[in-house]
N, C-alpha and C positions, 0 to 999 in steps of 0.2 A: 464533258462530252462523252459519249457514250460507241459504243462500235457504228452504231449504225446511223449515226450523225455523221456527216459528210462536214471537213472543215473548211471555212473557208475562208481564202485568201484575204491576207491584210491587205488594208484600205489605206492609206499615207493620207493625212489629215492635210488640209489645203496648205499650211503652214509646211510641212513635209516638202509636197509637193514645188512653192516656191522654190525652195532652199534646192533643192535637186537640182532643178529647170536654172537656176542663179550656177551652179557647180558646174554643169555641162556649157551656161554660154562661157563660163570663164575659160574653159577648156578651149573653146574657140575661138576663145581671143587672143592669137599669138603676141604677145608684148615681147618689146626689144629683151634681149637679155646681155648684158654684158659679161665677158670671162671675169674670172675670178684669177688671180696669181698668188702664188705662195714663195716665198723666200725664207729660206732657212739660214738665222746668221745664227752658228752657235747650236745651244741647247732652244732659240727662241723662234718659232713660223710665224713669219708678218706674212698676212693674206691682205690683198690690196681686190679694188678693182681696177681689171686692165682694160680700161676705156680714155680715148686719149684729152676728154672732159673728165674729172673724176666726181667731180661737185653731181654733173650731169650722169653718170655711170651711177652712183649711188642713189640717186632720183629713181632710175630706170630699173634697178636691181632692188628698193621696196617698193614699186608698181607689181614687178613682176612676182615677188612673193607675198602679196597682199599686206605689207606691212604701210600702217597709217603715218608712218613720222622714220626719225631715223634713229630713235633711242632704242627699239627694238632691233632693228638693223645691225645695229655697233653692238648690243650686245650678243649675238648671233655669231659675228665674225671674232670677235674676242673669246666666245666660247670655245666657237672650231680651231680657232688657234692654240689654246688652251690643249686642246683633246691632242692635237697634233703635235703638237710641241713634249709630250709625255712619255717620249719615245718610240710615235708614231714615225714614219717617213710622210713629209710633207711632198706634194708630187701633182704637176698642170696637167691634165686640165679638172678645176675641181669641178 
């Protein structure tokens, strides 16, 4: 392009377009979320969720981070415990 060529604006390809229009209703869509708790016995952070279903708390808690099952889930919270536990201070509300 040259000086006196005017640039112009990108065009978001339909497929683009979707996926935006998909990002902003999810924004919209307030999902339950339940607390998260942290307990420190030791050198070890058990992070739970603090819902008084937990079966159901964890249903609600991969709705609301878009995760499809709970093998992602569990390894998410073993991670953060993980980090935490490394000589982090473990501390509510996560």
């Amino acid at each position: 392009m040259n000086a006196d060529t005017p640039e112009r604006a990108y065009e978001p390809t339909d497929a683009e377009r979707r996926a935006i229009k998909a990002y902003f209703d999810r924004l919209d869509d307030k999902r339950p979320l339940p607390p998260l708790k942290t307990e420190l016995h030791g050198d070890v952070c058990r992070i739970s969720i603090a819902h008084p279903d937990e079966r159901l708390g964890c249903k609600l808690l991969e709705s609301a981070i878009g995760a499809s099952g709970s093998q992602f889930m569990d390894g998410l919270l073993v991670q953060m415990s993980h980090a935490t536990s490394r000589g982090a201070q473990a501390t509510d509300p996560i």
